[in-house]
C-alpha positions as a Markdown table, in Angstrom:
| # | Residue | x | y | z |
|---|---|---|---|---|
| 1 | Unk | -13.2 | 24.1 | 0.5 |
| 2 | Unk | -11.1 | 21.2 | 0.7 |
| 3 | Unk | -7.8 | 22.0 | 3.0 |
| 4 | Unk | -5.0 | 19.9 | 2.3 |
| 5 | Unk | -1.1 | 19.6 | 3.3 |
| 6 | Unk | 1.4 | 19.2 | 0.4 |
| 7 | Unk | 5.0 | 18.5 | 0.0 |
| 8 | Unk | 7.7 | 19.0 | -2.5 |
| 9 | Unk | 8.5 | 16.1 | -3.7 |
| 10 | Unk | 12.2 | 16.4 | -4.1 |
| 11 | Unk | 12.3 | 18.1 | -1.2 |
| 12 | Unk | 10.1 | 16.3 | 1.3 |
| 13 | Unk | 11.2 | 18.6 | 4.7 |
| 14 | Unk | 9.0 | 21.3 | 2.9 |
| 15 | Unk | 5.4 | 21.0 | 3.1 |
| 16 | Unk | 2.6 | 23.6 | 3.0 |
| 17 | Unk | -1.0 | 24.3 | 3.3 |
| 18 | Unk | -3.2 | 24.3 | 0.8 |
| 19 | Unk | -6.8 | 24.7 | -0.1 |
| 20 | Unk | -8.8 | 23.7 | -2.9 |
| 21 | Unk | -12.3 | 24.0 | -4.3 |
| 22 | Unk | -14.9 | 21.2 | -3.9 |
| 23 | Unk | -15.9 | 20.2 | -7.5 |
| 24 | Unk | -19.8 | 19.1 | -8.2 |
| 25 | Unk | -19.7 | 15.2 | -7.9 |
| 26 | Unk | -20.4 | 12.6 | -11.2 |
| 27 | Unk | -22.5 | 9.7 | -11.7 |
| 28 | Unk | -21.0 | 6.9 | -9.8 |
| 29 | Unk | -18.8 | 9.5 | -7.3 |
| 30 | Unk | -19.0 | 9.9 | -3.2 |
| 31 | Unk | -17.6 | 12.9 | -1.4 |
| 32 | Unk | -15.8 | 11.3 | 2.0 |
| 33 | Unk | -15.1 | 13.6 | 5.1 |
| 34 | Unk | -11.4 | 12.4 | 6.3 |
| 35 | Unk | -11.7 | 11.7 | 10.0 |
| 36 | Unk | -8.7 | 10.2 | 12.2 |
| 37 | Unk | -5.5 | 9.3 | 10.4 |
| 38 | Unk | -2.3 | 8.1 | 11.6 |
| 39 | Unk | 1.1 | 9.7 | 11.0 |
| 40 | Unk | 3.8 | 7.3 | 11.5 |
| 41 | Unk | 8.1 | 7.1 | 9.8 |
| 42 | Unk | 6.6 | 4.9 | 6.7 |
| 43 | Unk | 4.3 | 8.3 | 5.7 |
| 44 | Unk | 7.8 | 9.4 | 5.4 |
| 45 | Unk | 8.9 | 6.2 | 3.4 |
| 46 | Unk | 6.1 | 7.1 | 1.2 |
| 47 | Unk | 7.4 | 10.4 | 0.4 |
| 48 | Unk | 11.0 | 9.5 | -0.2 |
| 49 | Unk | 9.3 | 6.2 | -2.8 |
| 50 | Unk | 6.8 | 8.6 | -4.1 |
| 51 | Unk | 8.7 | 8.9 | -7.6 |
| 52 | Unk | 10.0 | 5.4 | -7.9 |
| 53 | Unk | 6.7 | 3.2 | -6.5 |
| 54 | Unk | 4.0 | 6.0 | -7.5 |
| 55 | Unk | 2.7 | 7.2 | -3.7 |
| 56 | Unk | 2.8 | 10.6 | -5.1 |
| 57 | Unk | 0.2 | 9.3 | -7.6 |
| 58 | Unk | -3.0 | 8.5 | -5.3 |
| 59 | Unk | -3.5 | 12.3 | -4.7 |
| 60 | Unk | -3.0 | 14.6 | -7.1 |
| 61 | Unk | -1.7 | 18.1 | -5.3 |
| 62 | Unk | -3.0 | 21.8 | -6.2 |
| 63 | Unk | 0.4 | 22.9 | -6.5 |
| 64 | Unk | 1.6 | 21.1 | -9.6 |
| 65 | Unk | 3.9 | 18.2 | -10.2 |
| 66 | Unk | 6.2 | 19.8 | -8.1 |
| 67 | Unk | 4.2 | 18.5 | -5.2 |
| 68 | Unk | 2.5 | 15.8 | -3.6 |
| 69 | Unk | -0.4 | 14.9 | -1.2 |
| 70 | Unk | 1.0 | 12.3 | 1.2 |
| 71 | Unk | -1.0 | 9.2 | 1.7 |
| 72 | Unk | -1.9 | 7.8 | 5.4 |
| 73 | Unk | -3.8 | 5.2 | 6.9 |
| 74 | Unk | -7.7 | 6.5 | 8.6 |
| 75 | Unk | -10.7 | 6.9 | 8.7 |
| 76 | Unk | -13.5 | 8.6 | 6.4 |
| 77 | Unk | -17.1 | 8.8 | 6.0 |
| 78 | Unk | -19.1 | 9.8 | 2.8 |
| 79 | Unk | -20.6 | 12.7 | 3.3 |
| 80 | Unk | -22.4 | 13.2 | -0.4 |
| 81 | Unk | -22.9 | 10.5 | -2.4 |
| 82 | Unk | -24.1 | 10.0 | -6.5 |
| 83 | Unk | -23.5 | 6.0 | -6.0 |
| 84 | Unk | -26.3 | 3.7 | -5.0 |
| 85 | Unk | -24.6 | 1.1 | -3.1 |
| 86 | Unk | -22.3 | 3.7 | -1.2 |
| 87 | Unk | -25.0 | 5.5 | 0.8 |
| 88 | Unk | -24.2 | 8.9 | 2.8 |
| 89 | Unk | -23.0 | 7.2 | 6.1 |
| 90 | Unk | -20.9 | 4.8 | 5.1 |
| 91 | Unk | -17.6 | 4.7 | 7.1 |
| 92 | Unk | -14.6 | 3.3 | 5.7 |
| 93 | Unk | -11.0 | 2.6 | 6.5 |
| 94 | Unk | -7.8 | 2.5 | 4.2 |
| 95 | Unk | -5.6 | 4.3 | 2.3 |
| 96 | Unk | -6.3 | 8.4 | 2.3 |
| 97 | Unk | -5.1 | 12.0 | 1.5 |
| 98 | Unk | -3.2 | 14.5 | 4.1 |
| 99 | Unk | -6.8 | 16.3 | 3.2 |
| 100 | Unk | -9.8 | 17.3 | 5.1 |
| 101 | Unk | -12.0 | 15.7 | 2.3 |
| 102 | Unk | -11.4 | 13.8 | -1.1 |
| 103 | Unk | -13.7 | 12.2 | -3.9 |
| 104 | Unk | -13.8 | 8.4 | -4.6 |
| 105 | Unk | -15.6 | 6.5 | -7.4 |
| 106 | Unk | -16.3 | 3.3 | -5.7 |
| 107 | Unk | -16.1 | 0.0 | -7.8 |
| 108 | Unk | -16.7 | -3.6 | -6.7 |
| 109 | Unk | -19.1 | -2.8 | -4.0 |
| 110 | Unk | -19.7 | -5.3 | -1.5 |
| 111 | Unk | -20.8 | -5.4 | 2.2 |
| 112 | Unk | -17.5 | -5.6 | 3.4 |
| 113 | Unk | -16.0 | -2.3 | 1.0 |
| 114 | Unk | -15.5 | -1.2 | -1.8 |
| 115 | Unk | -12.3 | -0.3 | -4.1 |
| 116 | Unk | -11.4 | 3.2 | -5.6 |
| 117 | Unk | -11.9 | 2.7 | -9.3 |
| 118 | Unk | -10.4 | 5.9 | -9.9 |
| 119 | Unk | -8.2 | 5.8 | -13.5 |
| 120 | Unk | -4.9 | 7.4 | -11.9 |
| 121 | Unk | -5.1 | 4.8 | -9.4 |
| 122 | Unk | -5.9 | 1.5 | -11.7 |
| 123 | Unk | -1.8 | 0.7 | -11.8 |
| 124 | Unk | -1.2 | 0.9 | -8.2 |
| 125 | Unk | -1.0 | -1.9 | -6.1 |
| 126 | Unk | -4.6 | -3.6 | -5.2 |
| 127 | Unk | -3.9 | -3.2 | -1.6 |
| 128 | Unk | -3.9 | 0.6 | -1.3 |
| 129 | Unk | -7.2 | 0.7 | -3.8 |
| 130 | Unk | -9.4 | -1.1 | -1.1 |
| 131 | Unk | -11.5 | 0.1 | 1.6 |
| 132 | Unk | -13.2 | -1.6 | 4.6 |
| 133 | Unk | -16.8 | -0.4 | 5.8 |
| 134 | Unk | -16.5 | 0.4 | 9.6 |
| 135 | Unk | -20.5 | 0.8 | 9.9 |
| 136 | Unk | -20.8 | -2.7 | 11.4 |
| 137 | Unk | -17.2 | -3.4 | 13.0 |
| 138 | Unk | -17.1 | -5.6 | 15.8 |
| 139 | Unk | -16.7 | -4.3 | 19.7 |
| 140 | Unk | -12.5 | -5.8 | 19.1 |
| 141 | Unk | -12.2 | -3.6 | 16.3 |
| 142 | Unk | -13.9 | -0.6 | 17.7 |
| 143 | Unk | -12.0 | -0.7 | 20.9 |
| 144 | Unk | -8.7 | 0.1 | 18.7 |
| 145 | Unk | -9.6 | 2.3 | 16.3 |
| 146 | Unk | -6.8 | 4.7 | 16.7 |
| 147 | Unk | -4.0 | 2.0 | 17.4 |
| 148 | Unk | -5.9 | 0.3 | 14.0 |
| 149 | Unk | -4.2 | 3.4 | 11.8 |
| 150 | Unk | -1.2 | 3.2 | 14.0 |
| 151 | Unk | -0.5 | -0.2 | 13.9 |
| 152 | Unk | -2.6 | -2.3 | 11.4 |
| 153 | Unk | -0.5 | -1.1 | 8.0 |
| 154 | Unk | 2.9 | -1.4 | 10.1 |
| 155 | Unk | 2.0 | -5.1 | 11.5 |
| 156 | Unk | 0.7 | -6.1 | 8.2 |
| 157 | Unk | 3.9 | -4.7 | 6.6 |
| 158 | Unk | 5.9 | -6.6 | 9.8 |
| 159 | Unk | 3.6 | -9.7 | 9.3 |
| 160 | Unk | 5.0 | -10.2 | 5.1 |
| 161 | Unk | 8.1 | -9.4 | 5.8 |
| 162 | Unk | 7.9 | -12.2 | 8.4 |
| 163 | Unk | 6.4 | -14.6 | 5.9 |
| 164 | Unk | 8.8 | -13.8 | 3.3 |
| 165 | Unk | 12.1 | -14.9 | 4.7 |
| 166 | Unk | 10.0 | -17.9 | 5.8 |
| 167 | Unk | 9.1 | -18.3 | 2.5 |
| 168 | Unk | 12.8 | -18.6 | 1.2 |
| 169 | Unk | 14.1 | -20.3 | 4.4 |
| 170 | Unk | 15.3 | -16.9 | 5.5 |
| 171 | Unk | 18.0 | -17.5 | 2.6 |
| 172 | Unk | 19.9 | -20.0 | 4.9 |
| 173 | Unk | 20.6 | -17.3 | 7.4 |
| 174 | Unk | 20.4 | -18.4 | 11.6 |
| 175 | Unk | 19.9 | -14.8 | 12.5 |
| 176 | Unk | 18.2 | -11.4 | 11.5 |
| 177 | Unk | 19.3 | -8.3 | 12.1 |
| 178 | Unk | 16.8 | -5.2 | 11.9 |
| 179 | Unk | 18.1 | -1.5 | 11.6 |
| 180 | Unk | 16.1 | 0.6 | 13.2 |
| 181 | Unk | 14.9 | -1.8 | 15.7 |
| 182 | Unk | 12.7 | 0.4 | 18.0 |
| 183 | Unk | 10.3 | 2.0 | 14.7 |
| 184 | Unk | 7.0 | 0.2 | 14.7 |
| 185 | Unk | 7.6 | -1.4 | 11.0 |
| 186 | Unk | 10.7 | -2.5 | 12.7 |
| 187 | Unk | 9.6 | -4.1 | 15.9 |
| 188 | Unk | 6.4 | -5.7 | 14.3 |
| 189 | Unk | 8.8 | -7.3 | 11.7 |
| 190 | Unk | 10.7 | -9.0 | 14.8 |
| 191 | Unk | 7.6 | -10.4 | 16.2 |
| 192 | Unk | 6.7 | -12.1 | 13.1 |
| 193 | Unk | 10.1 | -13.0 | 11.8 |
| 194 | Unk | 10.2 | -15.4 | 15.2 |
| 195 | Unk | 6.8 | -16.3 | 15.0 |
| 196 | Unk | 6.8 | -17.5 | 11.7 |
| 197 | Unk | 10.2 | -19.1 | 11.8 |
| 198 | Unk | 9.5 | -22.8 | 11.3 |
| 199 | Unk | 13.2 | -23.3 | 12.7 |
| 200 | Unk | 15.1 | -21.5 | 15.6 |
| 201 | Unk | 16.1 | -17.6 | 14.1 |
| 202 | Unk | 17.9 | -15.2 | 16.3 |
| 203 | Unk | 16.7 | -11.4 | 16.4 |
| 204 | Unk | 18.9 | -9.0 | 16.8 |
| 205 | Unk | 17.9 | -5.2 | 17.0 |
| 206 | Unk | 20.0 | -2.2 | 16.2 |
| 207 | Unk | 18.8 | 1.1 | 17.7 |
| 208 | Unk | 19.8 | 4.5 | 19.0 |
| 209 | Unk | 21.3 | 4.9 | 22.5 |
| 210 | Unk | 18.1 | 7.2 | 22.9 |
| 211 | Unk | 16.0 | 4.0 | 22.5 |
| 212 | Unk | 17.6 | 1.6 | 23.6 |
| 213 | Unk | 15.7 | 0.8 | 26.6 |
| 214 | Unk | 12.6 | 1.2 | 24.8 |
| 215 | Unk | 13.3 | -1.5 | 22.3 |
| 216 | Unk | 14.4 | -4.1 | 25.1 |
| 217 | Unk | 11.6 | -3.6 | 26.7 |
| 218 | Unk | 9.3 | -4.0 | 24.2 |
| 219 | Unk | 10.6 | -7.8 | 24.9 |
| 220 | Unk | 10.5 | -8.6 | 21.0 |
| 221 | Unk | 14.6 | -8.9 | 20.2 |
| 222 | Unk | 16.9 | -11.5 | 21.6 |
| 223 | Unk | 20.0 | -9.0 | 21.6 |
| 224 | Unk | 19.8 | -5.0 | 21.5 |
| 225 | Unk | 22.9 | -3.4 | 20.2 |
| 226 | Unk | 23.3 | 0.5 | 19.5 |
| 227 | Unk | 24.6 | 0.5 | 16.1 |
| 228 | Unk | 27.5 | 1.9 | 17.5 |
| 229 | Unk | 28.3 | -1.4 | 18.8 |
| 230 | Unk | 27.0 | -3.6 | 15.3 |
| 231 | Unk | 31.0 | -4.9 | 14.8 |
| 232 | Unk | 30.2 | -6.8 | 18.4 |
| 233 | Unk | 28.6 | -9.4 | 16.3 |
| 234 | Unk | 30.1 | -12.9 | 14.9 |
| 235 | Unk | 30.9 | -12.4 | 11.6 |
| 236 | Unk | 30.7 | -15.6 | 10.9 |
| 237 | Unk | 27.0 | -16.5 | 11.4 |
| 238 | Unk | 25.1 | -16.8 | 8.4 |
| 239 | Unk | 22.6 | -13.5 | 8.4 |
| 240 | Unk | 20.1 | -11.3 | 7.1 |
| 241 | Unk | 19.1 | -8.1 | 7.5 |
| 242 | Unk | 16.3 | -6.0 | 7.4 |
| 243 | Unk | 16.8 | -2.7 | 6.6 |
| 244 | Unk | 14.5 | 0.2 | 8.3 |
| 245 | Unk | 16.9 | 2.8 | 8.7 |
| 246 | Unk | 18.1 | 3.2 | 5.1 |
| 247 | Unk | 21.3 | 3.8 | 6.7 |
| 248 | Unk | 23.9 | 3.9 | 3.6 |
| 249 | Unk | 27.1 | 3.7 | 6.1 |
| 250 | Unk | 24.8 | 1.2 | 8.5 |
| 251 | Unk | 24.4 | -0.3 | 5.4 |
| 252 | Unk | 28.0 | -1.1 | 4.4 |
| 253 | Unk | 29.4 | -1.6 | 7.7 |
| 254 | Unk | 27.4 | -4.7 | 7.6 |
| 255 | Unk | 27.7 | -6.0 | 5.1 |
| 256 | Unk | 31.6 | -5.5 | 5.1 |
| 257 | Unk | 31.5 | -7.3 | 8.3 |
| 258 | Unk | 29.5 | -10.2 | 7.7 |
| 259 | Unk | 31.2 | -10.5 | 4.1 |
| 260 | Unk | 29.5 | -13.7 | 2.1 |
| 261 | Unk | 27.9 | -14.4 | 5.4 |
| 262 | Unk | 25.3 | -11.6 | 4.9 |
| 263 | Unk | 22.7 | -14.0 | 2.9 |
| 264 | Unk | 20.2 | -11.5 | 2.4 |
| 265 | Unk | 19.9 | -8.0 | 2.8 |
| 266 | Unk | 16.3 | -6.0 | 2.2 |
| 267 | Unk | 15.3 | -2.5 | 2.4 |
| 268 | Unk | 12.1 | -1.7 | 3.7 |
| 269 | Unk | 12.1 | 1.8 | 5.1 |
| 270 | Unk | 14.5 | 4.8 | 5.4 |
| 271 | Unk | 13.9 | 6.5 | 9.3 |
| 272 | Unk | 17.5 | 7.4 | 8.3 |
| 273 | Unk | 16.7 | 9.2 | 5.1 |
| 274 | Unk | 18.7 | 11.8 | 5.7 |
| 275 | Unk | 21.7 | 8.8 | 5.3 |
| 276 | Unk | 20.5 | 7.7 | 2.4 |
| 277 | Unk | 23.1 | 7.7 | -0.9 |
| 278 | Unk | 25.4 | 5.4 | -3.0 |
| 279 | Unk | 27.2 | 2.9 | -1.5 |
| 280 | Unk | 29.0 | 1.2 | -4.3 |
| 281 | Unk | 29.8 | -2.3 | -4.9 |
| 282 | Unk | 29.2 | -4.7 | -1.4 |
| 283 | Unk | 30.0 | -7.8 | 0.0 |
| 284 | Unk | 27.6 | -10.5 | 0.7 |
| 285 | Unk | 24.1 | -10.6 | -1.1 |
| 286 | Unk | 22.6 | -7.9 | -3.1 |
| 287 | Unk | 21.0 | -5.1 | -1.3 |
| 288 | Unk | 16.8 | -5.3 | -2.6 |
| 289 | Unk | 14.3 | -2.8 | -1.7 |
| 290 | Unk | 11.4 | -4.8 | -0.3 |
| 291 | Unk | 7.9 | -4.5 | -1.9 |
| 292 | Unk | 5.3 | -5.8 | 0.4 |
| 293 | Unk | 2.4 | -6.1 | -2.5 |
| 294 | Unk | 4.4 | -8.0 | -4.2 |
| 295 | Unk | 4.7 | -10.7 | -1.4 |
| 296 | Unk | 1.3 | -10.8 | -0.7 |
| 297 | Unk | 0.2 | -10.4 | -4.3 |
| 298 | Unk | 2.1 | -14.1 | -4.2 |
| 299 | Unk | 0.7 | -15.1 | -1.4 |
| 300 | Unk | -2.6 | -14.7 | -3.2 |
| 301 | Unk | -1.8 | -17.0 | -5.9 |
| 302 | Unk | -0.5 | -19.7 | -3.1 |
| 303 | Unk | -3.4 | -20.1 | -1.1 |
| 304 | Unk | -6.0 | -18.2 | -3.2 |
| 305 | Unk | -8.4 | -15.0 | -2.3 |
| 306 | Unk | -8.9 | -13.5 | 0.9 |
| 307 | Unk | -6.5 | -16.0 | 3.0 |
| 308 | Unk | -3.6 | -13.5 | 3.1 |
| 309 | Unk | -6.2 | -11.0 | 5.0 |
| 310 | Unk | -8.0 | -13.3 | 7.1 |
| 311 | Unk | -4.3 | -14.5 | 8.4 |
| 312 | Unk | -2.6 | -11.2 | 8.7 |
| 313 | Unk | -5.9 | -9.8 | 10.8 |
| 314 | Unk | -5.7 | -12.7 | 12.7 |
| 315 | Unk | -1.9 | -12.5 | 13.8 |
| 316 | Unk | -2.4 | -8.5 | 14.5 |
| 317 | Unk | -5.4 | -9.0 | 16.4 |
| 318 | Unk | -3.6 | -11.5 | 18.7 |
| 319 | Unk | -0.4 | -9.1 | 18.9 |
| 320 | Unk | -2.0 | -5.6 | 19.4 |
| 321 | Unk | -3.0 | -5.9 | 23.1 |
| 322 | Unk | 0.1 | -6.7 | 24.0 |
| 323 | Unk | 1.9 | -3.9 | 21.8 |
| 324 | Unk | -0.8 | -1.2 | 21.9 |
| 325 | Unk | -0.1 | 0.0 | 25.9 |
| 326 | Unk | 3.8 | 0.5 | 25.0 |
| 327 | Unk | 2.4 | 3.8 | 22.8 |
| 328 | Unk | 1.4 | 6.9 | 24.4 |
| 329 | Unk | -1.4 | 8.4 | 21.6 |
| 330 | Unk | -1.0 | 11.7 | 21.4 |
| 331 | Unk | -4.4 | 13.6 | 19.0 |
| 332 | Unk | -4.2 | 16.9 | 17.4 |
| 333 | Unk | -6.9 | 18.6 | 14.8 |
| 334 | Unk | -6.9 | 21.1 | 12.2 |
| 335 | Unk | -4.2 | 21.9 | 9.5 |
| 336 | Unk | -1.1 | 24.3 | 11.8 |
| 337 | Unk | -1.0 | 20.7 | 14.2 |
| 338 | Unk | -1.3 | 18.7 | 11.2 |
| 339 | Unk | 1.7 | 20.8 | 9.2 |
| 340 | Unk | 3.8 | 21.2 | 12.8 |
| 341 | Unk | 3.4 | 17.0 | 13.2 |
| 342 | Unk | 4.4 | 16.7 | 10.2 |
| 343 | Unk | 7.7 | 18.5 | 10.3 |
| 344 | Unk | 8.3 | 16.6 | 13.9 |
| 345 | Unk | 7.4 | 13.4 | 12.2 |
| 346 | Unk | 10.0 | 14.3 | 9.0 |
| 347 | Unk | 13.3 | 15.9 | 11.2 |
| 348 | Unk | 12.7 | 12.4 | 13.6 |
| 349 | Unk | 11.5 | 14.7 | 17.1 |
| 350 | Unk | 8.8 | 12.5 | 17.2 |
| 351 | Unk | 9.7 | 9.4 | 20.1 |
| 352 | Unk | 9.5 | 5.6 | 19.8 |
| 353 | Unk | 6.7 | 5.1 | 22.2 |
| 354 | Unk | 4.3 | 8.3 | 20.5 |
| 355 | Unk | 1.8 | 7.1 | 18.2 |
| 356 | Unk | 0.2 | 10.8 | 15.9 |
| 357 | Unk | -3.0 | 10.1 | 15.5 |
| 358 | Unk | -4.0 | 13.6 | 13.3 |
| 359 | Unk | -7.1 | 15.1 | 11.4 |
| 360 | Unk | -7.9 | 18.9 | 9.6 |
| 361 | Unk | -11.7 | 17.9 | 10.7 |
């Protein structure tokens, strides 16, 4: 039997347990054994986006279209195999199901992975389709396995985000705000935005008073505010913001202060879903939600195959040390601690500097 968590998706605080059973495999199919995943706020992203972007797609749930299988970033190993090239063994890393196991049918085979050729999945963004074999991963990868699930999606996420205002000289803004400022979407994104930045760019963080003194001292921000205190700011230098919070009110008071200063204004997350809603008509530039694929998809067509990857892994393996000892890891197995993390993860109990790391195996 296959155990599995689902969720409603239009009601994402309610998930259950479910079980269902394992089907014979077909010609050209692996059965993989889901080992160590992360649970981090952009699972949660993924939940709220299921309907508009397709997450809820990837994994079809038992219960119906009424719910959804939750994707995460882990680890797997086939553990029955009908493909030749994709021998029982073979450990992988990418995109997988709240699930204790799950069937792939693996397509452009190579040394280095393959992708899940599956036909629900041929719409869906390239990136999320792809798997890495682990079998032969150097000693640098291997020593961060855990903080690779925690981290790697969230950097890379940070990373085109970084590259994307770049790309558009940051819309003529001097400085970047980022809601949400101590999330690990949100604090990767600062790195990057300042790293890339062929000209001097302020970055400012906005936070909880709760986590506060985390975020400073993660050393990534030039300023740390409480949003409480976001009308502190000069209204009248040119800025953009990064959303992470998906803070309607957050939103609005921003960009009511900053008026036709507010140059840009992209939503990436929602750690604030519950403060999500209309906002109506606002000053400054349109509010955009932020699709990642779509930024590296033109990266892609810029400097051709394979250099987006071979840059982003570079940049995170440079940055990870130096982030990785700010998170306590915290491990749990089997599915009551994978439900019970999951409803911490969704009602925000779970704290800045606690990296899930979660599997029903």
């Amino acid at each position: 039997m296959t155990q599995l968590l689902q969720v409603r998706r239009d009601a994402i605080t309610t998930a259950e347990l479910a079980e269902i059973e394992e089907r014979p495999l077909a010609e050209g199919e692996v059965r993989v054994r889901v080992g160590r995943w992360a649970l981090t706020a952009n699972n949660i992203s993924y939940a709220l986006t299921g309907n508009t972007i397709g997450y809820w797609t990837f994994y079809p749930a038992p219960g119906g279209e009424a719910w959804g299988i939750v994707p995460v970033w882990g680890f797997a190993e086939v553990s029955e195999s009908r493909h030749a090239e994709v021998p029982v063994g073979t450990r992988i890393w990418g995109f997988l199901p709240m699930a204790s196991d799950w069937v792939m049918q693996p397509v452009k085979v190579s040394e280095r992975g393959f992708t899940d050729g599956a036909p629900h999945r041929a719409a869906m963004a390239a990136v999320y389709n792809q798997y890495q074999r682990t079998n032969d991963d150097p000693p640098a990868m291997q020593a961060f396995a855990d903080q690779r699930s925690l981290l790697f999606p969230l950097l890379f996420t940070g990373w085109v985000i970084g590259d994307y205002l770049e790309d558009n000289g940051h819309f003529g803004a001097e400085q970047v705000i980022i809601g949400s400022a101590s999330s690990k979407t949100g604090f990767a994104a600062a790195h990057y935005v300042r790293e890339l930045a062929g000209r001097a760019i302020r970055v400012i963080g906005l936070t909880s008073p709760g986590n506060k003194a985390f975020t400073e001292g993660l050393g990534l921000y030039d300023q740390v505010l409480t949003y409480e205190a976001a009308e502190s700011l000069d209204a009248a230098v040119p800025t953009a913001y990064v959303d992470m919070a998906g803070d309607a009110a957050l939103r609005s008071r921003l960009h009511h202060r900053f008026g036709e200063q507010m140059k840009a204004s992209i939503t990436v997350g929602a750690t604030h879903w519950q403060a999500t809603g209309p906002e109506g008509e606002l000053p400054g530039a349109k509010p955009q939600f932020f699709f990642a694929p779509g930024q590296i998809a033109k990266r892609q067509s810029d400097w051709g195959p394979g250099v987006v990857d071979r840059k982003v892994l570079e940049a995170n393996l440079a940055f990870l040390p130096k982030i990785a000892t700010t998170l306590r890891i915290r491990s749990s197995a089997g599915g009551e601690a994978v439900a019970a993390a999951y409803d911490a993860m969704v009602h925000g109990r779970v704290p800045p500097d606690e990296g899930l790391i979660l599997s029903f195996n």
